[in-house]
C-alpha positions in Angstrom: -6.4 3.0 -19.1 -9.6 4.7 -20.5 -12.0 3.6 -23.0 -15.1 4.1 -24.6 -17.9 1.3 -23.8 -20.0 2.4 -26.9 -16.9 3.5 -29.8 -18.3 4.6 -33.5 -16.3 3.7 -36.9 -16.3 5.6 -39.3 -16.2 4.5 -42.6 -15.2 6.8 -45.9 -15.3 4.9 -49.5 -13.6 7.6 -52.0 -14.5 5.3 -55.1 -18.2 5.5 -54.0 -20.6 8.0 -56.3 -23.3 8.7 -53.4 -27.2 8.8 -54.7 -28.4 11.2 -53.0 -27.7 14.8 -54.1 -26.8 15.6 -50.1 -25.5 12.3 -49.3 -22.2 11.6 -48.1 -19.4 8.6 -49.3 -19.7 7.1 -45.6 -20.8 4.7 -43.5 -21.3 5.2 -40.1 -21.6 1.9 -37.6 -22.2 1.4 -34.0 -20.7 -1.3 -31.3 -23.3 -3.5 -29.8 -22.4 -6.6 -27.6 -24.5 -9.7 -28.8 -24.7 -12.9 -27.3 -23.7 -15.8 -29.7 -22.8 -19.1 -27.7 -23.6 -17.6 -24.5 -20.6 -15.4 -25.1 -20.7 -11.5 -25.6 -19.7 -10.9 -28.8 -18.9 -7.4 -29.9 -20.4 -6.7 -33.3 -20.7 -2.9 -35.2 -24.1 -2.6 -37.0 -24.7 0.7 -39.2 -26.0 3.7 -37.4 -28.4 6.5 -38.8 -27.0 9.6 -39.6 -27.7 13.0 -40.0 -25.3 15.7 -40.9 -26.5 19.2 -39.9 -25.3 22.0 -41.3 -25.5 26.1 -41.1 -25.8 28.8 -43.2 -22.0 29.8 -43.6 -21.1 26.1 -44.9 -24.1 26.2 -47.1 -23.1 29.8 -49.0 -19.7 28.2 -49.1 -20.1 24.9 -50.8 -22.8 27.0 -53.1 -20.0 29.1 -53.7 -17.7 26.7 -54.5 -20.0 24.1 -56.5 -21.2 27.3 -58.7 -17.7 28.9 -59.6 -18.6 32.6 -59.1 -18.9 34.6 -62.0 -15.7 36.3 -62.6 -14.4 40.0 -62.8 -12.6 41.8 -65.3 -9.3 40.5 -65.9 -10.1 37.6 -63.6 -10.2 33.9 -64.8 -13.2 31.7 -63.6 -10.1 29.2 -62.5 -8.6 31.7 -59.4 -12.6 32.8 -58.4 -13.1 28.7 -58.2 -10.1 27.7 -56.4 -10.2 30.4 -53.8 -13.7 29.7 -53.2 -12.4 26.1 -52.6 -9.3 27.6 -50.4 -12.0 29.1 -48.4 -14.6 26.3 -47.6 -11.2 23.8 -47.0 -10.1 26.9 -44.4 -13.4 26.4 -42.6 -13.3 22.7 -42.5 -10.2 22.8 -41.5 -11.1 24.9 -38.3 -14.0 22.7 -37.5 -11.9 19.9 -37.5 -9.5 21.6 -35.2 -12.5 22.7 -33.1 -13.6 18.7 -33.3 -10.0 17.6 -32.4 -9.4 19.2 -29.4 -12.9 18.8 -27.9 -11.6 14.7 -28.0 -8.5 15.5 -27.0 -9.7 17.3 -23.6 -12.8 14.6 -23.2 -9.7 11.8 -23.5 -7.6 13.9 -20.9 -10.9 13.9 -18.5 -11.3 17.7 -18.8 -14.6 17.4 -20.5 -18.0 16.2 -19.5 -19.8 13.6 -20.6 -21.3 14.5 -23.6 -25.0 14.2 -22.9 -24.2 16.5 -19.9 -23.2 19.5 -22.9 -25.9 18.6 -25.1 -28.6 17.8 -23.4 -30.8 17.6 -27.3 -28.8 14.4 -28.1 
């Protein structure tokens, strides 16, 4: 059986009203192994976290967080939700994108990660 020796968790709070203008309702933690008792102990601690994003997602949620000035005949309401159809069709594909890059690392058809990226 495979594992990962260093797994993430990811934690999403819905009820939370983030500070930050840009900030995110999430928590991101690490695993560590400490040594308590002269035993490892796995722990998670919280992990920095940057979310980087391009120009398309940006003109999209702008899009979407300024509802688009209609046309004639148009209600603001259709203008806002399609803008919203169209940033959730574009997350959707990047988490398509996301989930099959794990699925292929899981099935060993993948490198190691650092060997794609060498930045990180």
């Amino acid at each position: 059986m495979m594992y990962n020796e260093s797994p993430l968790f990811l934690q999403l709070d819905p009820n939370e009203i983030p500070t930050p203008a840009r900030s995110l309702p999430i928590t991101v933690y690490e695993s560590i192994v400490d040594i308590v008792d002269n035993q490892p102990k796995p722990m998670f601690i919280k992990a920095a976290y940057k979310v980087e994003t391009g120009e398309a997602e940006r003109i999209a949620v702008d899009h979407v967080a300024h509802a688009a000035t209609h046309q004639e005949g148009e209600s603001s309401l259709i203008a806002h939700l399609s803008g919203q159809q169209n940033a959730i069709k574009m997350l959707d594909t990047r988490i398509k994108l996301l989930h099959e890059y794990l699925q292929d690392s899981i099935q060993g058809m993948m490198g190691h990660w650092t060997e794609l990226s060498p930045s990180f």
